[in-house]
Structures are given as C-alpha cells and as structure tokens.
C-alpha positions as CSV (number, residue, x, y, z in Angstrom):
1,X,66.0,11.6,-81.9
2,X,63.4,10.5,-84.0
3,X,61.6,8.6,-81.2
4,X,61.6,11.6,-78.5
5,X,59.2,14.7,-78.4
6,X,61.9,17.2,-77.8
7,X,60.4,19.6,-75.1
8,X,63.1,22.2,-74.5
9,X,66.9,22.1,-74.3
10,X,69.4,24.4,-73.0
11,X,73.2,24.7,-72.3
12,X,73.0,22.4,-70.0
13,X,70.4,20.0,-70.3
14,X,67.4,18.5,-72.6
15,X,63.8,17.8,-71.3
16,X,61.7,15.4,-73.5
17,X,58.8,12.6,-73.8
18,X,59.3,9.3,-75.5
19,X,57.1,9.0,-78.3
20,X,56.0,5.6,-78.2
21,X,55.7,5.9,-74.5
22,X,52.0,6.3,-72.8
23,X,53.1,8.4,-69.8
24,X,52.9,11.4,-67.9
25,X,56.3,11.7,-67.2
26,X,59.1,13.8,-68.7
27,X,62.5,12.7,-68.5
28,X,64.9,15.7,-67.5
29,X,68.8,15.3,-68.2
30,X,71.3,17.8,-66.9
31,X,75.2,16.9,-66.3
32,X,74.9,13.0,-66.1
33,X,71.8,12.7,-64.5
34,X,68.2,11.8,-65.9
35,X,65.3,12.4,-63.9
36,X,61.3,10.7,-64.7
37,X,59.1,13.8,-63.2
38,X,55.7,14.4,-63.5
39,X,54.6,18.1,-63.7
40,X,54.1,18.6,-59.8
41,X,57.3,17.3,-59.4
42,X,59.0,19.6,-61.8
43,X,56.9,22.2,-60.3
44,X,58.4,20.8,-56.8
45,X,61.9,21.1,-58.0
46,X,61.5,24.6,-58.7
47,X,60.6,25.0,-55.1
48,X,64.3,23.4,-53.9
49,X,65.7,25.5,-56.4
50,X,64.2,28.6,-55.6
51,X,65.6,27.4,-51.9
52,X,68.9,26.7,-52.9
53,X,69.4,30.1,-53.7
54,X,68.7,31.3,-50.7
55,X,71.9,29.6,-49.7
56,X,74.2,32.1,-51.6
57,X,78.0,31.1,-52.5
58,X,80.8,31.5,-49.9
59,X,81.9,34.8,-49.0
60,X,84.6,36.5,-51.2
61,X,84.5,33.3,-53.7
62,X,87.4,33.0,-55.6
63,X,85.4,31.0,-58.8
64,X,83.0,33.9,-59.2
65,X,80.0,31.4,-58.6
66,X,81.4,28.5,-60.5
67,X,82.4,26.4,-57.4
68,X,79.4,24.1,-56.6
69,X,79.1,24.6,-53.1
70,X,75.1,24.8,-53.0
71,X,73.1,22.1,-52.3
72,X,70.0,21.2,-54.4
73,X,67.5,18.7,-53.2
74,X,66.0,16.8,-56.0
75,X,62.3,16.0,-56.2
76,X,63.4,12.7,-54.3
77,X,64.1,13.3,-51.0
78,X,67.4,10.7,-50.8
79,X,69.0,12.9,-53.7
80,X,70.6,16.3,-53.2
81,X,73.3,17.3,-55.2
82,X,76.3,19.5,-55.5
83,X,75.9,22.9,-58.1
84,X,77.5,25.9,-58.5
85,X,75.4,29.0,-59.1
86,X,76.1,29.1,-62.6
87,X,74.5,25.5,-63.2
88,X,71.9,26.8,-60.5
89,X,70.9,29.1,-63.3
90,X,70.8,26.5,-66.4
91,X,69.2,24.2,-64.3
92,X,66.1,26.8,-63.5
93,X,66.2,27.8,-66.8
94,X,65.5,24.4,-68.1
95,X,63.1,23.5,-65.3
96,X,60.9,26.3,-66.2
97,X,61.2,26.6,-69.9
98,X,59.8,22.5,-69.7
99,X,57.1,23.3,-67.1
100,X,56.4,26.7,-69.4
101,X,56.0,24.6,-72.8
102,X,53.8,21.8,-70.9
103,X,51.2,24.2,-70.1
104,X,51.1,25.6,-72.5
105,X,51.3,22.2,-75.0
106,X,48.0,21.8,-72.4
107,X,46.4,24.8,-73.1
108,X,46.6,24.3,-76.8
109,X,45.2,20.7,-76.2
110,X,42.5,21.5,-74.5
111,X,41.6,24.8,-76.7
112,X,41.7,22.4,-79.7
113,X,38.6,19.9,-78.4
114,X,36.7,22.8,-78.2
C-alpha cells in the first residue's frame, strides 16, 4: 500500500493513484473489476449511473434490491454490467467521494501556488 495514493474507499471498492506513476488517471476497483479513468470519465460514469436508476428493480422484488437486474454502462461503451441497487448505491458512493476528493486535492493545489 505503500506505493498507492489512497483516494477514497468504501464497502465496496477502493479508488487510488500509483505513486510512482506520472498520470492522470485513477484506477477504480469495485467487485473484481479495475477501471483507468480520467476525471471526465468518472464524471461520465456518474451520468450512466444516475441513468441506471432510472431503470428501477422489478416489480414486487423478492431480494429487496439485492438482485442485480440493472444494467450499468461503464465509461466504455463495450462494457455494461449487471448490479443490484444496493451495489448501485456503493458504487455512486465511491464514484463521487473520488471525484469529490480530486477537486478538491485540485483546489488545494492550485490555492497553494498562490
């Protein structure tokens, strides 16, 4: 752990930068998946997100929300995947507590040069 800059974490998920890495990118893991976004594209994935819950969960569900029968598009547009509204919820959670601490890592950045 000593070679990532830990952005933010959650129940389901971790969001991070690598250290000795010159990039823009963040790399976002939730379930088994890892993702290289840049800021729009995090902001993007909020978007299908925000979409995806449009969709709602079938009618009278059984699983209380845990049956992952909404589709999420991912910020490529060959990956959706399968989620429940529960991991709907983690997943915004941790998509806007990174975008939320990379402003305002930014912001302090930028306040410090002046």
């Amino acid at each position: 752990m000593e070679s990532i800059y830990r952005i933010y974490d959650n129940k389901i998920g971790i969001s991070f930068r690598w250290k000795n890495v010159k990039s823009n990118l963040t790399q976002i893991i939730f379930r088994d998946t890892g993702f290289h976004l840049t800021t729009k594209e995090i902001e993007f994935f909020l978007d299908k997100l925000c979409e995806a819950k449009m969709q709602g969960t079938c009618e009278n569900c059984e699983m209380a929300g845990g049956c992952k029968s909404l589709l999420l598009q991912t910020p490529s547009n060959k990956v959706s995947m399968a989620v429940s509204l529960l991991e709907l919820a983690e997943i915004e959670d941790l998509l806007r507590g990174t975008l939320f601490q990379i402003q305002m890592d930014n912001y302090l950045k930028n306040l410090c040069k002046n």
